[in-house]
N, C-alpha and C positions, 0 to 999 in steps of 0.2 A: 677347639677350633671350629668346630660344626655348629655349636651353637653362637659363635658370634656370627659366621657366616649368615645364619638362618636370621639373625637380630639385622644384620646389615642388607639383607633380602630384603624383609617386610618392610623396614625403611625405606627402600626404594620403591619397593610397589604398592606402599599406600599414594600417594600423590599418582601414580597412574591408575590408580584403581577409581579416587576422588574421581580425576579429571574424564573418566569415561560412565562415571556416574550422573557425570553432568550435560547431559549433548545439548547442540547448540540449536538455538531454536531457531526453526525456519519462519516461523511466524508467531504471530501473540494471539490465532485464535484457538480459542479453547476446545477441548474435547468434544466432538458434538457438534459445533460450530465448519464449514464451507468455509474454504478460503476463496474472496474474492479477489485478491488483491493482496499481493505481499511481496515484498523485498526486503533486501539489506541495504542501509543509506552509509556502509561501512563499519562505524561504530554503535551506527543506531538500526530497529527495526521498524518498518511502517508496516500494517496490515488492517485490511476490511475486510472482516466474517461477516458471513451470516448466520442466522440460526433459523430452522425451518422446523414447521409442524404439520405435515398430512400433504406436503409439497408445497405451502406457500412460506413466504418470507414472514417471520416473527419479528427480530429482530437484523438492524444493520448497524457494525459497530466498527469504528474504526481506531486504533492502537497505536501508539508509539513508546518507542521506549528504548535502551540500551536490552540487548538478549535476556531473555530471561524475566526482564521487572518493565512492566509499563508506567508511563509516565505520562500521558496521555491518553484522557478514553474519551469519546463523544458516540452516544447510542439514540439513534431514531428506532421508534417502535410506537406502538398505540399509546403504550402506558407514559412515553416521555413527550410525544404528540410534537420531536423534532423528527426533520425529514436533511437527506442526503438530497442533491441538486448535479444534476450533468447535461453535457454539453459536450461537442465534436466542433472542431475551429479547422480550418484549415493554416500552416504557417508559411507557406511553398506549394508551388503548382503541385509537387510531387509530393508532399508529406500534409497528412492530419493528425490532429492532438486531439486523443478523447480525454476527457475532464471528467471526474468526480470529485465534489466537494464538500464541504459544511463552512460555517459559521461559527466562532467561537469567541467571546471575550475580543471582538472586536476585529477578529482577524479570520479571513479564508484560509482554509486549509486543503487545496488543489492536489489532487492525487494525475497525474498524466500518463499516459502512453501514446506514443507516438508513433505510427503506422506509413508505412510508404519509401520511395527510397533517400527522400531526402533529410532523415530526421539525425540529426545531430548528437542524439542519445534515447536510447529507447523508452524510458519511464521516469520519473521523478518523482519529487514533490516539493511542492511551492507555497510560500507561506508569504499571504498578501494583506495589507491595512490600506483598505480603500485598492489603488492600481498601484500602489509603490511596493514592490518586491522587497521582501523583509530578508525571505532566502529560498535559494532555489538548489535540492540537489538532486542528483541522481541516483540510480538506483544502480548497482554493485551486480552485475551477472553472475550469477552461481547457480549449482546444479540445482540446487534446491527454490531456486526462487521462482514467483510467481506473477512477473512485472505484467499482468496482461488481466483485462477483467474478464471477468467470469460472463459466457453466455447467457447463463442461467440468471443472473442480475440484470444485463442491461445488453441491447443487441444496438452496435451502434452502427450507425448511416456514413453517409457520406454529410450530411445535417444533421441539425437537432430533429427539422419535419418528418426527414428518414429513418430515426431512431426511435427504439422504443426498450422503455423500463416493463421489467416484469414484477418488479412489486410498487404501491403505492408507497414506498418510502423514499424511492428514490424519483425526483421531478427531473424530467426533461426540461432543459431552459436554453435560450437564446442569449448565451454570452462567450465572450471570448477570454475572461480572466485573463487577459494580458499574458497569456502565453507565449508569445512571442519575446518573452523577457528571457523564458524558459530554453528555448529555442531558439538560437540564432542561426541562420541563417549557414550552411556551410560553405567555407570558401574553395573555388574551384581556382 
């Protein structure tokens, strides 16, 4: 009897032993790598590390993918001589949208956060061909998440003229990426 016991044990606690072998990832950047930016978009994860040498920016990369496996990478550094682009928009008297973005195969890939009290939802990401919104979602609050950029990357304004990047990867720019697609307006 003790031994089927012991048999009907380990069978049940290999699948719990699996499942805590596997934690779930708060973000796709790597060992080594600052998280500038990271969320969950539910079933997916967005994330932008950095990686730094002697305290400056090396590389800035940003991730997508279901947990665990990336499915998208796009990396500015010297050696790939692509750069990251932001930008602060206002969508309401009370609320601004700071923007990080890239270019990809023909499409922006807008990273947001939205500051103030009238924002609709706090972070996203927005995926644009030309001004026509392909998809816009939001970012999933959890303890672990990171929906806010990193001071150490970019200090942003009230404007783009009031903000400023701390590495040369990422450009300050005058645009508004139709965030307002992003951001509707909330109803009172």
């Amino acid at each position: 009897m003790s031994a089927v016991l012991a048999v009907i044990l380990a069978v049940w606690m290999v699948p719990a032993t699996l499942a805590a072998a596997e934690p779930a990832a708060a973000s796709h950047c790597h060992t080594g790598e600052e998280i500038a930016f990271s969320c969950s978009l539910g079933d997916s994860v967005v994330s932008l590390c950095t990686s730094t040498e002697a305290g400056l920016v090396q590389s800035l990369t940003y991730r997508s993918g279901v947990r665990g496996r990336v499915g998208q990478e796009f990396i500015a550094s010297a050696q790939t001589g692509q750069r990251f682009h932001a930008s602060v928009s206002p969508v309401s008297p009370r609320a601004l949208v700071r923007q990080v973005w890239f270019e990809q195969h023909g499409r922006r890939y807008v990273l947001t956060e939205c500051v103030g009290g009238d924002c609709a939802h706090s972070a996203g990401l927005g995926v644009f061909q030309g001004d026509r919104l392909l998809s816009g979602r939001h970012c999933l609050r959890t303890q672990d998440d990171k929906a806010w950029f990193s001071r150490a990357l970019v200090e942003f304004g009230s404007e783009p003229a009031s903000s400023r990047s701390n590495t040369g990867l990422l450009l300050i720019d005058e645009a508004s990426n139709a965030v307002e697609k992003l951001y509707q307006p909330r109803r009172r």
